[in-house]
C-alpha positions in Angstrom: 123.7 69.7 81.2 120.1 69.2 79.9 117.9 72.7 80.3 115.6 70.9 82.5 118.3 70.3 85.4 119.8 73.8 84.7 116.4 75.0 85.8 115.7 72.8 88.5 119.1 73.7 90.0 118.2 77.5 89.6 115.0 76.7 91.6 116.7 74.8 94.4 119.4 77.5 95.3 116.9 79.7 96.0 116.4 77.5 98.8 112.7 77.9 98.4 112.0 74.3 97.9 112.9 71.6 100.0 114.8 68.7 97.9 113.1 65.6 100.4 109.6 66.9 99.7 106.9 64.9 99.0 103.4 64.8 97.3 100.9 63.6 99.1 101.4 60.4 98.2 105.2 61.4 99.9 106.8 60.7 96.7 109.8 62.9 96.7 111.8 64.5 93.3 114.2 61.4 93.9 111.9 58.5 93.8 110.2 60.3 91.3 113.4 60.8 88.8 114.1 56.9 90.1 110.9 55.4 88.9 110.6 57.6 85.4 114.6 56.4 84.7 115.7 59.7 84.5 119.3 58.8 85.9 120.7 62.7 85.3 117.8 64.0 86.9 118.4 61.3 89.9 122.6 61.9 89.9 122.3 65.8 90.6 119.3 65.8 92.9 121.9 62.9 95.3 124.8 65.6 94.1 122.4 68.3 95.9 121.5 66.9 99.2 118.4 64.6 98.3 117.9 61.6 100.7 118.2 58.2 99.5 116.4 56.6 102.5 113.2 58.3 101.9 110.3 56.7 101.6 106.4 57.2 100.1 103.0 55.9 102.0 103.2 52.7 101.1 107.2 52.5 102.7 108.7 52.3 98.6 112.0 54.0 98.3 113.7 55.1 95.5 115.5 52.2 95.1 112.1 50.4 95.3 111.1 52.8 92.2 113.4 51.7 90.1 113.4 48.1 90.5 109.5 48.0 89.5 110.5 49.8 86.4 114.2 48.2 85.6 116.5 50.9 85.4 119.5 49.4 86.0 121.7 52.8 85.9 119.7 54.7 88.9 120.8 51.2 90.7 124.3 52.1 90.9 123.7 55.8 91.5 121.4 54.9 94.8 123.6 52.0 96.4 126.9 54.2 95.9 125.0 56.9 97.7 124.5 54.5 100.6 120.7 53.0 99.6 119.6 51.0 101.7 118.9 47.2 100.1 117.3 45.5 102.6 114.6 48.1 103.1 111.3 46.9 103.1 108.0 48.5 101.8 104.7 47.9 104.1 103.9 45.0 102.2 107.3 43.8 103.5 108.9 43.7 100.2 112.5 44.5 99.5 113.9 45.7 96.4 115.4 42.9 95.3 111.5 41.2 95.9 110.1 44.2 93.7 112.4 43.8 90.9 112.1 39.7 91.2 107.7 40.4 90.7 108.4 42.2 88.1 110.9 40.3 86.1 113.3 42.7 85.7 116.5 40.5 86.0 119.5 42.7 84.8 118.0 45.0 87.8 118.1 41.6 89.9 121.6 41.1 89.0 122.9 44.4 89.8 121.2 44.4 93.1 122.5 40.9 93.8 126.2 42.2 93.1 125.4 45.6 95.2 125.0 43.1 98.1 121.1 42.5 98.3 120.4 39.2 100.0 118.8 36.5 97.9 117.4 34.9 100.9 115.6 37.6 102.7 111.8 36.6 103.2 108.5 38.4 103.0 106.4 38.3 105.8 104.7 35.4 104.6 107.5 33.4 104.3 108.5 33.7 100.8 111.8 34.6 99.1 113.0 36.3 95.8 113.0 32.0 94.3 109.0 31.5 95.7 108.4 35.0 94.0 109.8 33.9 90.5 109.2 30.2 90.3 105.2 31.7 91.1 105.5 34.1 88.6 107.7 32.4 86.0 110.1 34.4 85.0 113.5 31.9 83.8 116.0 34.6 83.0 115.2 35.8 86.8 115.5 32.8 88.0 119.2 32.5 86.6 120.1 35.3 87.8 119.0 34.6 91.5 120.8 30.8 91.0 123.6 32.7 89.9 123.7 34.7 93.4 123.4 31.3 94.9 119.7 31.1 95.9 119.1 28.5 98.1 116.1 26.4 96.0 115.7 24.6 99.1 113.9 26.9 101.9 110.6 26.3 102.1 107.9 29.1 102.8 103.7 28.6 103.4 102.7 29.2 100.1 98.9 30.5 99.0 99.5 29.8 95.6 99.7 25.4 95.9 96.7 25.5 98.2 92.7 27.0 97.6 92.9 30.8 98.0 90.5 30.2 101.5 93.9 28.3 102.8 97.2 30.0 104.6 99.0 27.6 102.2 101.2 24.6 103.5 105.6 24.3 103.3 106.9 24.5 99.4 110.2 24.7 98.4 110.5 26.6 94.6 110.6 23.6 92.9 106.1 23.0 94.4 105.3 26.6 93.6 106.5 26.5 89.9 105.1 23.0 89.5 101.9 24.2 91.0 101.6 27.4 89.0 102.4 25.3 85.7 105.5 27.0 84.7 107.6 23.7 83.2 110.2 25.5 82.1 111.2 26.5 85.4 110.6 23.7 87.0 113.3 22.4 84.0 115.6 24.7 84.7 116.0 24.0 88.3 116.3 20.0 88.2 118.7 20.9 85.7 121.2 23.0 87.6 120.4 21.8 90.9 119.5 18.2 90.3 115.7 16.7 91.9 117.5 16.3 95.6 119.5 19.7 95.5 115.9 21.4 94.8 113.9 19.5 97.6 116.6 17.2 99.9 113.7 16.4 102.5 111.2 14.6 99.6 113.4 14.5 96.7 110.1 16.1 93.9 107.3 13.6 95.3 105.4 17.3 97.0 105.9 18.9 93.2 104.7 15.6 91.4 101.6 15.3 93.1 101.1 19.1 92.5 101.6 18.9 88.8 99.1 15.6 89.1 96.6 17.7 90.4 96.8 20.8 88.0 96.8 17.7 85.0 100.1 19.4 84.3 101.9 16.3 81.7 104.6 18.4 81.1 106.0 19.4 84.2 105.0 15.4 85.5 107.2 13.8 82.4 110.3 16.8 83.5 109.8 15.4 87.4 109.6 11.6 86.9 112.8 12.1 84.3 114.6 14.0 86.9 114.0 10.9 89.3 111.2 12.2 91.3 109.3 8.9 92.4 105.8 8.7 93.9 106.2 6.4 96.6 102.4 7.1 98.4 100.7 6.4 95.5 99.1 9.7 95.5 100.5 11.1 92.4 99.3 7.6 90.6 95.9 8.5 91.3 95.9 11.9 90.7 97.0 10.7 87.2 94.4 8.4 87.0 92.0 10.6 87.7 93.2 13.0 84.9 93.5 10.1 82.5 96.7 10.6 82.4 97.7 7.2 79.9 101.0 7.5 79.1 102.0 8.8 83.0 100.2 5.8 84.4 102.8 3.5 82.0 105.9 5.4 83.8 104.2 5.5 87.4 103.0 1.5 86.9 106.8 0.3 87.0 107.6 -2.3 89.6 111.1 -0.8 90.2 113.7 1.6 88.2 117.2 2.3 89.7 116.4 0.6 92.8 113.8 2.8 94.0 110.6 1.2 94.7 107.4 2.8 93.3 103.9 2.8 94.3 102.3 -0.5 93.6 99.3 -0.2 91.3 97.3 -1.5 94.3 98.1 0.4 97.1 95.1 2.4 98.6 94.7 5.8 99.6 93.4 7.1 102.8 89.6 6.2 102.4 90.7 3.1 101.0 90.4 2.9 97.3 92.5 2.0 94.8 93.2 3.3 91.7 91.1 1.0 89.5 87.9 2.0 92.0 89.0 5.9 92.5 89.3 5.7 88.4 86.0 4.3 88.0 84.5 6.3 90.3 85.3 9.3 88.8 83.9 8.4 85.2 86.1 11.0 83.2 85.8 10.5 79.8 89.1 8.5 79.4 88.4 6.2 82.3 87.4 2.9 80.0 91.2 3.3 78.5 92.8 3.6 82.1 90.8 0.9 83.1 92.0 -1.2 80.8 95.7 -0.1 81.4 95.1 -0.5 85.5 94.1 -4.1 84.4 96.8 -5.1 82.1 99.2 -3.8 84.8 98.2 -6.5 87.1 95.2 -4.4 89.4 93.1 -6.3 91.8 90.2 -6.7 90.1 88.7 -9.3 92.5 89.6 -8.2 96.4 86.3 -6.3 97.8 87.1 -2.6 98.7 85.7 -0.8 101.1 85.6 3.0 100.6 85.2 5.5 103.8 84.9 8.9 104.1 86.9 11.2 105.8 84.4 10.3 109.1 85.2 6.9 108.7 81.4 6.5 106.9 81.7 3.6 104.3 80.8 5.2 100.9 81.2 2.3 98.9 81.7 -1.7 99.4 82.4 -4.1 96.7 84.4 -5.3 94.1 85.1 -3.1 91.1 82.6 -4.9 88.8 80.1 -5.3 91.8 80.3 -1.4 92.2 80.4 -0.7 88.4 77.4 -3.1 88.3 75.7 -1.1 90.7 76.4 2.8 89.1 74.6 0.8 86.2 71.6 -0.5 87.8 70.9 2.4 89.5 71.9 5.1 87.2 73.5 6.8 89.4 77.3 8.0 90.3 79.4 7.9 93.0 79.2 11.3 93.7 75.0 11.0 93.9 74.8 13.0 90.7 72.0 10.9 87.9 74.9 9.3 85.6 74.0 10.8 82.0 73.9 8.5 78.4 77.8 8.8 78.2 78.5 7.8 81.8 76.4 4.6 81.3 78.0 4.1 77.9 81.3 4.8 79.4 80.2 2.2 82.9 79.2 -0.3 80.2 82.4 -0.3 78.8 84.3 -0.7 82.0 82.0 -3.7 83.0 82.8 -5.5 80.0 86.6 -5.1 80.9 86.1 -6.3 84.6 83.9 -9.3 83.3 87.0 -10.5 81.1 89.6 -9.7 83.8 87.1 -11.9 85.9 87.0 -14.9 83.3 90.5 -14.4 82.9 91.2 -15.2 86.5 89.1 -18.0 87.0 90.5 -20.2 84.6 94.0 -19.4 85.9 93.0 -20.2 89.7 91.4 -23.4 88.0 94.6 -24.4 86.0 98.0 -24.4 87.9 100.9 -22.2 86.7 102.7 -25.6 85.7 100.1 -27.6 84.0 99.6 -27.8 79.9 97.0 -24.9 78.2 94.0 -25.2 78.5 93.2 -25.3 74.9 95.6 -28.6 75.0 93.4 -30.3 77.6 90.0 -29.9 75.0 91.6 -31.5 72.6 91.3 -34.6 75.2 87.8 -34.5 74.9 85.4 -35.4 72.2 84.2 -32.8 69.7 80.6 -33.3 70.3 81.1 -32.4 73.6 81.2 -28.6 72.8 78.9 -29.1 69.7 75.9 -26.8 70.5 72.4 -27.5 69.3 
């Protein structure tokens, strides 16, 4: 026995000292031993009478101690003394939700195995899953998949909406792709397949997340899985991020029977992803343009862009509007368009105006009839002989 405890025991059967005392923080000897991982210290002082159940100002326990700091070893002495697991602290936080923050999965698994429920949520909502896949720990996600997690609750979560915001239903499989960890977001599609992780919307909530945070890697791990953005949202999210070699994946007609977003289809205010694209301006916006247009977008139909008042913002065809940014040197968003967004508007016209010529003399020549190189030949040479 180490001089330390000899001493300590001296002291306590003088029965001067009472072994539940706290600072004034109410941290007792216990919670203390628990949190510094001194599990001798922590075995005789539960030998002795100390209380397992006790708890500081801020509602930890010892068992809360140790799970911040990972000692597995004061885990085993605390749950065979009868530790509570499901206590919570105020913040509402069990163990198992303190060792989970923290990343500390061998102290995960022994708390999973002691009998601590993987599904017990925080007062906001969230479990031990929303916790990691936010924080983006993998070996603590496998060990929470291991204790058969359920990926698919869902819980309002802050972190995939503007800090101002209560946050809106995620399952796991939104928070990681809205934090950016990939390699979660891997590792669940991998052992729990794109439906097993969200059954209600099969990855579309997590793909226009990871759209919006510009997030390729997570987007190609999604779409692979067989997430499929059937509003069109994620498409111009993409877009907007000049995301190239997403837009390719995204502009597919069909793949394994599951219908995708037509490169057409408008959003809520009414604008497509050729006008939303140009719009935007983003220094990549001339080489989606020219991908939106060898895909097969409308480059013709007049759109009519609203705000969320129902106030039309815009009204024209894409080359009308482009026209008009140029003309006027200004953007869409009212902000004086600089050298490189007329350089890059320029650019875009010039696309359009080909598109446009492109159309014309296929609505003037049927599908069926001969080339329209054939049909010169027809006519005289001096006809197109210029002076």
């Amino acid at each position: 026995m180490a001089p330390s405890i000899v001493l300590y025991l001296a002291v306590l059967e003088t029965g001067s000292v009472d072994i539940n005392q706290g600072n004034d923080d109410g941290i007792t000897p216990l919670i203390l031993a628990s949190f510094l991982g001194h599990s001798h210290v922590a075995e005789t002082l539960i030998e002795n009478g100390a209380d397992v159940s006790m708890v500081t100002d801020d509602g930890s326990t010892a068992l809360h101690a140790c799970a911040m700091e990972g000692h597995v070893a004061i885990v085993e002495l605390l749950t065979k003394a009868g530790a509570d697991l499901e206590a919570v602290t105020s913040a509402g936080r069990t163990p198992l939700h303190t060792a989970t923050r923290e990343g500390k999965s061998e102290l995960m698994r022994a708390l999973i195995e002691a009998g601590a429920n993987p599904h017990t949520r925080m007062p906001t909502g969230e479990t031990a899953l929303h916790i990691v896949a936010e924080e983006g720990h993998l070996d603590a996600i496998r060990e929470l998949l291991r204790g058969k997690a359920d990926a698919s609750l869902d819980a309002p979560c802050i972190c995939i909406q503007p800090p101002s915001s209560s946050g809106f239903p995620g399952v796991p499989l939104d928070v990681a792709a809205s934090s950016g960890h990939s390699g979660v977001v891997r590792h669940l599609v991998q052992e729990l397949g794109i439906k097993g992780c969200n059954p209600e919307n099969a990855g579309k909530q997590a793909l226009l997340l990871a759209a919006s945070k510009r997030d390729l890697d997570t987007l190609a791990i999604l779409t692979g899985a067989g997430a499929v953005d059937t509003s069109g949202s994620a498409l111009m999210c993409a877009a907007e991020a000049s995301f190239k070699h997403f837009l390719r994946q995204r502009l597919k007609e069909e793949k394994g029977g599951v219908e995708y977003a037509s490169i057409n289809d408008r959003i809520s205010s009414g604008l497509t992803a050729l006008v939303f694209s140009i719009q935007r301006c983003l220094s990549q916006t001339p080489r989606i343009v020219r991908l939106l247009i060898n895909a097969g977008a409308d480059t013709t139909s007049v759109i009519r862009g609203t705000n969320s008042e129902g106030e039309v913002q815009c009204n024209g065809t894409p080359l009308a509007l482009t026209t008009s940014y140029l003309w006027e040197k200004i953007l869409d968003n009212g902000e004086p368009a600089t050298e490189e967004h007329l350089q890059r508007l320029e650019a875009i016209r010039r696309l359009l105006l080909r598109a446009e010529a492109v159309h014309a003399v296929s609505w003037l020549w049927p599908s069926d009839a001969s080339f329209v190189g054939h049909a010169a030949e027809k006519w005289p040479r001096a006809a197109f002989a210029t002076t």
